[in-house]
N, C-alpha and C positions, 0 to 999 in steps of 0.2 A: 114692539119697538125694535129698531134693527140693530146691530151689532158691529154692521161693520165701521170700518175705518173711514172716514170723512178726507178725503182731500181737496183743498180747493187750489188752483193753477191761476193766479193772477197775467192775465198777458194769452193772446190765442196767436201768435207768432208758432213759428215753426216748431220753438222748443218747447212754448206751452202745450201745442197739440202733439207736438211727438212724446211728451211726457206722461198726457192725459188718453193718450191709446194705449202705451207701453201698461198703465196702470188700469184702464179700462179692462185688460182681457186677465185682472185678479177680480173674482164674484165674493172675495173679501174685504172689498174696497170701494167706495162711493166718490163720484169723482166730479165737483164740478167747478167750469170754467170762467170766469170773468175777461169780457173783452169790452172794453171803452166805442169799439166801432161795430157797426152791425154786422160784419163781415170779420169772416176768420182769416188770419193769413200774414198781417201786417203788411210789409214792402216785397213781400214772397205772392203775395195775390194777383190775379189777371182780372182786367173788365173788358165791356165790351163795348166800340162805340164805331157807329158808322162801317159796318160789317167787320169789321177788323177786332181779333183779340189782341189784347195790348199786355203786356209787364207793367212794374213798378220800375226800370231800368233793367239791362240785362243779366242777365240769372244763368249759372249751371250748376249741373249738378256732377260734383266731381268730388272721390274722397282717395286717399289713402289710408281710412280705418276700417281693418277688418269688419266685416261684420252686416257693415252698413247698408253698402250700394247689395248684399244680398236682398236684404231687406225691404230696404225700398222698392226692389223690382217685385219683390211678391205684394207689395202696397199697391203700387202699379200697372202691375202687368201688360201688359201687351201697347198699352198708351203711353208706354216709355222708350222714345229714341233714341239710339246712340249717332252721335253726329263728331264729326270729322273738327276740330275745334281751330279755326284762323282768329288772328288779333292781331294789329300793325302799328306804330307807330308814327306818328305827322310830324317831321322835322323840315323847317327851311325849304318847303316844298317835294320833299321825297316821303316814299311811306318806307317804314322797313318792318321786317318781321321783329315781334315783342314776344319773349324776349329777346334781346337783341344777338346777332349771331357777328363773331370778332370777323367773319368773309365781307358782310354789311357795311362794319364801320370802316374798312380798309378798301371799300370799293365804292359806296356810294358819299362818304364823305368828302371832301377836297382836299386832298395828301397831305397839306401843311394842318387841316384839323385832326386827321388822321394820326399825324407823328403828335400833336399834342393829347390827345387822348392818352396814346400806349407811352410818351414821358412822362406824362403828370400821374398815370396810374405805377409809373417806375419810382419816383418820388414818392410815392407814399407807400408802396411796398417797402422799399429802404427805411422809412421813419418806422416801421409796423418790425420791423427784425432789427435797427438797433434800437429802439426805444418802444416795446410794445406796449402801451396805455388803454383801459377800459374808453371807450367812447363817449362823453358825458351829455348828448345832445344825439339829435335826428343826423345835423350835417355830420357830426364825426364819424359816425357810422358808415356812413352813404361813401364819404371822401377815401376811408381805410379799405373799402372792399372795391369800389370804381374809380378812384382819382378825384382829383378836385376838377379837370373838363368835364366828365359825364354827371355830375352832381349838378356843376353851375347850369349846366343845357336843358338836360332833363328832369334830376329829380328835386331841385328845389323849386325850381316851376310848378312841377305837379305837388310835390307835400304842402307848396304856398296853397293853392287850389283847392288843394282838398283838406289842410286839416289847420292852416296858418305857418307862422312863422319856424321853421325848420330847427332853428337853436335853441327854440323853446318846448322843442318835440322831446318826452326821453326816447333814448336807443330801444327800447323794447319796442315800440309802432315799427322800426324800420324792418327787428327781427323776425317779426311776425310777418308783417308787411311783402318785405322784400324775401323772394323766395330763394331767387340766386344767390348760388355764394361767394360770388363776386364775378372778376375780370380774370382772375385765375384758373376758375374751375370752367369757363365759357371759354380761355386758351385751349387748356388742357383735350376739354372734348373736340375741339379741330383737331387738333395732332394725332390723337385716339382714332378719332373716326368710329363714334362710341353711338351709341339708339340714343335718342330723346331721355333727357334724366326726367322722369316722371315724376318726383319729386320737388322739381323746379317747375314743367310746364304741363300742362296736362292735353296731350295727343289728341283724345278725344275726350266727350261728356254725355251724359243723360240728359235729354232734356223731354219735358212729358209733352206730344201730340199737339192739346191744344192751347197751351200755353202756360208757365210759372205754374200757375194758380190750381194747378190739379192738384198739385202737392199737400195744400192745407185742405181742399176740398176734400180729397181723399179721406186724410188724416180724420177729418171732419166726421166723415158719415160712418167711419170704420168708429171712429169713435162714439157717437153717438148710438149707431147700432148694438154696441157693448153697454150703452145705458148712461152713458157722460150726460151730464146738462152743462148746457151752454147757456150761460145768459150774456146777450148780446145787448149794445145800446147802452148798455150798465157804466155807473158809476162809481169808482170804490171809492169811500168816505172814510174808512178806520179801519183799523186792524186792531180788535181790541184785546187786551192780556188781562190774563188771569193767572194769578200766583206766579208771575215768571214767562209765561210763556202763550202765543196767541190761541185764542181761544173762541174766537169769530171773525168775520167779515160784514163792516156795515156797507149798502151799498145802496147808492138810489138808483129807482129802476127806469122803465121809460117813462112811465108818469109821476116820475119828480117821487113816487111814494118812498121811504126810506126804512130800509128792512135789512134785518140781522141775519146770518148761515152763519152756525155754529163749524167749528171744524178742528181736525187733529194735529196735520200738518198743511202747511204752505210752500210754493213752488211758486218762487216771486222772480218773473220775466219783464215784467214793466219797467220802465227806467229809475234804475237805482237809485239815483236822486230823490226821487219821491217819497220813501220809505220815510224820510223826513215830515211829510207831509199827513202820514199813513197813520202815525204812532207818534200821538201829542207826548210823552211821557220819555222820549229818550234824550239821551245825555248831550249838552251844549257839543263834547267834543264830535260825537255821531252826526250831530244838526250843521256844524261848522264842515265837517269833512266831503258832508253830502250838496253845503256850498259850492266847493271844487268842481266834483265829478261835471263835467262838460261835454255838449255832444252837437256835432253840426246838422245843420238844417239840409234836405233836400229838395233839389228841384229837378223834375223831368218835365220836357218840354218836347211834343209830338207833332213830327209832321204827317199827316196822311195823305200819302202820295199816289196820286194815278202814275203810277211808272214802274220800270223794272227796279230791281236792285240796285242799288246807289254806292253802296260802299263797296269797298275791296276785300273787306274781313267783315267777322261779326263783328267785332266791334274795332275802335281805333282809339289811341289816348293822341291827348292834344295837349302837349307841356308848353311850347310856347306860348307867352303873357298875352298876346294879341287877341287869342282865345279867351273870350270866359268861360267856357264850358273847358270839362277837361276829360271827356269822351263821347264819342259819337255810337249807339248801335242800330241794329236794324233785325226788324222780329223776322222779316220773312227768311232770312240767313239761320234762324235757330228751329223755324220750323214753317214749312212754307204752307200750314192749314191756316196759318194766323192771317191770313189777310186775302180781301179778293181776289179773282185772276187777272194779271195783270198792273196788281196796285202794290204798294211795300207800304210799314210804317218806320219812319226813322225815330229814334230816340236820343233830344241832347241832354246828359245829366250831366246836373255839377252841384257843389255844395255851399253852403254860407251861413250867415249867422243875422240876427236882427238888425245889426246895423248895416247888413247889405244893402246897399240898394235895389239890386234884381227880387229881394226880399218884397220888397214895399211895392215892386211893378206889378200893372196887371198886364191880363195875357200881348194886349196890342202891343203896349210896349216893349214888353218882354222880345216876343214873336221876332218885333221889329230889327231890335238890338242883335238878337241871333241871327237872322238870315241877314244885315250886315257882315255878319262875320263871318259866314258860312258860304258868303258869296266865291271869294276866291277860291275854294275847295272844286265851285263847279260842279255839285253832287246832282241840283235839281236848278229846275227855273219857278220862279214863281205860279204860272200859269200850270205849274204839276201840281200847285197844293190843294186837297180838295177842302181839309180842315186842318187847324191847327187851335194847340190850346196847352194847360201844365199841370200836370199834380205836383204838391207842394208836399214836404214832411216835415213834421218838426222831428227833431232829436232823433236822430241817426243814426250816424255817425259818433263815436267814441274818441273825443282829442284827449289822448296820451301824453298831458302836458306834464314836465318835468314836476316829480315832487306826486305826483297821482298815486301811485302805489301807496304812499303811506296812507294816505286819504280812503283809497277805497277798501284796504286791508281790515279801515278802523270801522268800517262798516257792512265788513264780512263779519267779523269779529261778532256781531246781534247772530248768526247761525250757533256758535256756544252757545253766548248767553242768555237768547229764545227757544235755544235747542231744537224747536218744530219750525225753524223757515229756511228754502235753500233757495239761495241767489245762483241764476241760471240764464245761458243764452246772452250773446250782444248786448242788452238793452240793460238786464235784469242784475250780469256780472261781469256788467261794464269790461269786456272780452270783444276781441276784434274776430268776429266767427264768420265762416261759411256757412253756408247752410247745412252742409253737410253732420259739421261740427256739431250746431246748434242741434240737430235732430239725435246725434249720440247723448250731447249735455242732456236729453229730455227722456232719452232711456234710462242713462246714469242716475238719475235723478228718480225717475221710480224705482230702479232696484234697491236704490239706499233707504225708500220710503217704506219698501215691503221688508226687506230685512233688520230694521232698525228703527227702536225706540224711540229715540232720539237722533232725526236725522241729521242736524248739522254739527254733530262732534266729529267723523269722518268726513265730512264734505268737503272739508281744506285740503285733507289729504288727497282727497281724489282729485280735486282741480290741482294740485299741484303735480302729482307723479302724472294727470290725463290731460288735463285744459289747458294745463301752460305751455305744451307741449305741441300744442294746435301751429300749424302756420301756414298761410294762404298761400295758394297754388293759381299761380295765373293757369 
């Protein structure tokens, strides 16, 4: 009978598998993984269709935590490019460099919205130093660091698009969010005449050869080669307790049979919510709180194009309402093994919720409705398309609705009093993460597993002094 330590990794996302290698290469440890789809990877995975390898929308790989991007390249190696990073902006018919540069707004705007930018961002500098207030919403945030013009232009347009109504946002989405530290420190570096704050944008990125998806594949076989089991197709039914603390995993398999794995600790990546679902036995306040927690649906929609390159960047945001979509990219731009010679694939992703209607569309229509809207851009003609069609995601996206914190704190709070589960990764602790991030949360997460007893007594700590501390880097 074996002796070691049993882990199971609910979720085969990026943080599940970077947790399930990181613990994989301990021979005092048994590791295995539950993933709902037969593939590893979530929205970090590529397929293949019509010669062209595809994303789940556009992906890089960019970090500023030590440690990491060393790592990853030795995961990688030689199938890991560094690539020169463009991204633009679609306003009122001009594109301009994202993030935005103060030479842009002063020359390609029209003078008179020009001088209302740098007044309205003067007006709120003046209320921010005689009356400095905590921001208790999305817009206040947005309004104190850019003014009330570049909020009403661009980013209430886009927060609408991607995550709802802005006043109903808390400030934490925007801090996380929004990388810039405002219309101050985007002055300041004109005047300077200072490098790229690489802390705001990121110059360049990794991105692997033949698409996203090496990443979890990697992970994958690096993993399994150290002895991981994966069960794919699986179903998790229960997490069941014993004296306090979990003590298996029921799961149906692919043929419906329904089977118990006993286990020590847990590393729960699946959407937080569910944990309601998981464990009949927890408290009305945990069941209510996991109510809350909310996350938006995605949609990517693929055109395969006989043609060159189409955009002018990787990718492009598209804040005005005219658009439903609220970015355009394009695979052969991140790496040009991903599609025939001579062909591109373009990518429109945007997000929604069940009462969407684009929710309830199929492809024809869908298809139809976008290249309506796509027409004026002038990117392609119809007779370029060779195929077109959408992958769909449920629950995404993480909306940061005012009042969330308490909520999901109340159901961090099960890592004490299970003591063996850690909430980890985007989905899992409801955390706005790069991939980047998400692949340290899956290291952190085995180190606390191999040195400690009891792993979620420090786990708060470490999300707090490491996780909360995360913020995306265009």
């Amino acid at each position: 009978m074996s002796n070691k330590k049993r882990v199971v990794v609910l979720g085969a996302g990026v943080t599940g598998l970077s947790a399930a290698y990181r613990l994989s290469q301990n021979p005092d440890i048994e590791v295995h993984v539950f993933e709902k789809e037969n593939e590893v990877g979530g929205l970090c995975r590529s397929f293949q269709d019509s010669g062209f390898i595809l994303d789940y929308g556009p992906h890089k790989f960019y970090t500023l935590i030590d440690g990491v991007l060393d790592e990853m390249c030795k995961i990688m190696g030689d199938s890991f490019l560094t690539r020169d990073k463009s991204q633009n902006l679609y306003l009122k018919g001009k594109y301009f460099d994202f993030p935005l540069k103060i030479t842009e707004m002063l020359t390609k705007f029209p003078p008179h919205k020009s001088a209302e930018i740098l007044a309205s961002f003067g007006v709120s500098a003046a209320k921010n130093i005689k009356n400095k207030t905590e921001p208790k919403n999305y817009e206040d945030f947005i309004i104190q660091k850019f003014g009330k013009s570049l909020y009403t232009q661009i980013f209430e347009p886009m927060a609408n698009k991607m995550f709802g109504n802005p006043r109903q946002l808390d400030p934490e989405l925007a801090r996380v969010r929004i990388s810039s530290p405002g219309l101050v420190s985007v002055i300041k570096q004109l005047l300077s005449i200072k490098k790229v704050d690489k802390t705001i944008s990121a110059p360049t990125f990794h991105y692997p050869k033949y698409g996203f998806g090496m990443i979890p594949d990697r992970l994958r076989e690096k993993s399994e080669a150290n002895g991981v089991k994966f069960h794919l197709g699986v179903k998790v039914k229960e997490l069941k307790l014993t004296q306090g603390s979990i003590s298996s995993v029921a799961f149906e398999d692919k043929s419906g049979t329904l089977q118990t794995l006993s286990c020590d600790d847990v590393v729960y990546t699946i959407p937080m919510q569910t944990i309601a679902d998981l464990i009949p036995s927890l408290s009305a306040e945990v069941r209510q709180a996991s109510r809350f927690i909310s996350f938006r649906h995605t949609i990517v929609y693929y055109y395969l194009l006989k043609s060159q390159p189409v955009l002018p960047a990787m990718w492009v945001f598209y804040p005005e309402s005219r658009f439903r979509f609220g970015r355009l990219s394009e695979m052969t731009k991140f790496s040009p093994y991903t599609a025939p010679l001579g062909h591109t694939a373009l990518m429109v992703d945007f997000t929604c919720d069940d009462l969407d209607p684009t929710w309830g569309m199929d492809d024809s229509q869908l298809g139809e409705l976008l290249l309506d809207q796509l027409k004026p851009l002038k990117l392609f003609t119809r007779d370029k398309v060779i195929k077109s069609f959408s992958k769909r995601f449920r629950n995404f996206y993480p909306v940061y609705r005012i009042g969330y914190q308490e909520r999901v704190e109340k159901i961090r709070s099960l890592e004490k009093e299970l003591s063996n589960i850690l909430f980890a990764g985007r989905l899992g602790d409801f955390n706005y993460n790069n991939s980047d991030q998400c692949f340290d949360m899956g290291y952190k997460a085995a180190e606390q597993i191999e040195k400690s007893r009891e792993v979620g007594q420090a786990w708060g700590e470490i999300r707090h002094n490491r996780f909360e501390k995360y913020r995306i880097v265009d």
